[in-house]
C-alpha positions in Angstrom: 57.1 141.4 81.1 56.7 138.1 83.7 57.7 134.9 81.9 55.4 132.2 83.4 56.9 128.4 83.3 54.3 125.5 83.4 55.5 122.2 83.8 54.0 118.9 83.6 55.3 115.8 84.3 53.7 112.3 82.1 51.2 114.0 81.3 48.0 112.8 80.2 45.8 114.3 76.9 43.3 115.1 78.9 45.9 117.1 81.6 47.7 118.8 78.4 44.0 120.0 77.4 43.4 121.1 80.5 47.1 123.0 80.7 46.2 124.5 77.1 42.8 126.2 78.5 44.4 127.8 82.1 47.3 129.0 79.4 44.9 130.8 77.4 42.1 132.4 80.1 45.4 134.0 81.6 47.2 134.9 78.4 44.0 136.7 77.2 43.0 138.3 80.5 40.1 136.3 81.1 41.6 134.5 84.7 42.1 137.5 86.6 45.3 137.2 89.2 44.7 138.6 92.5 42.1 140.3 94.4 42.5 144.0 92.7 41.3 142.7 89.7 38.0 145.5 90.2 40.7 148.1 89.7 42.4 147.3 86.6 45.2 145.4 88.4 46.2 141.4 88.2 44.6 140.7 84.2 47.9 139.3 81.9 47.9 140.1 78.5 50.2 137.5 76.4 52.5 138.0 73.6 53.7 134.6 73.0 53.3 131.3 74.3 56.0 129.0 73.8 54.6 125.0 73.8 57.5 121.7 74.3 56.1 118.8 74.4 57.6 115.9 72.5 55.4 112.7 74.2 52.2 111.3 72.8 50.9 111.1 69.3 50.4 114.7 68.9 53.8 116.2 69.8 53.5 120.2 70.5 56.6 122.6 69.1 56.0 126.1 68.7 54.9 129.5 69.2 51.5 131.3 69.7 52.3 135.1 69.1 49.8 138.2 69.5 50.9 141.2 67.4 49.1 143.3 69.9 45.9 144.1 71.8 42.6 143.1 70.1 45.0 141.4 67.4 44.6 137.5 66.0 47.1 135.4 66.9 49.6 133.2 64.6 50.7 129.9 65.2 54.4 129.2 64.5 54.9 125.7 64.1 51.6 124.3 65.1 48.3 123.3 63.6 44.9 124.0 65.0 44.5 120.9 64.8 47.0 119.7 66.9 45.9 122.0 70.0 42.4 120.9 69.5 42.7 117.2 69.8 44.2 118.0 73.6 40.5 120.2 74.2 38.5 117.3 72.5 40.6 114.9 75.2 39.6 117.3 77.8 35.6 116.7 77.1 36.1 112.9 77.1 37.6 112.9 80.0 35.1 115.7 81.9 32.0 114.2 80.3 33.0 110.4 81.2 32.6 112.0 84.7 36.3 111.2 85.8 
């Protein structure tokens, strides 16, 4: 088990989107750490994800859990909704070319 703390300071929507997505390609294996990644070595597999953020309009408290590998996940105190208007700031932001 490796706790991993990610911290960002006034963040922006677009930043928090962009925070949300590095989150989940290395809590589902798909950003491999490392260079023995060929090997089976340096992929994370998450259990949970705990998200504090209290700024903005769309405050973040809760808990993304995985009951195990190939499993769905819950969300404990979020909405879909909620992590999706941080991706949708994302695109705004990467397709206005900034």
């Amino acid at each position: 088990s490796v706790p991993i703390v990610l911290r960002l300071r006034d963040p922006q929507p677009h930043e928090i989107g962009l925070l949300l997505h590095l989150v989940k390609d290395l809590w589902t294996g798909d950003l491999p750490v490392g260079g023995t990644t060929s090997v089976g070595r340096g992929s994370l597999l998450g259990k949970h994800v705990t998200l504090n953020y209290t700024g903005g309009d769309s405050p973040l408290n809760g808990v993304i859990k995985r009951e195990g590998k190939g499993a769905g996940v819950t969300l404990d105190g979020l909405a879909a909704e909620q992590l999706n208007c941080y991706s949708e700031a994302l695109a705004t932001w990467v397709e206005a070319g900034e």
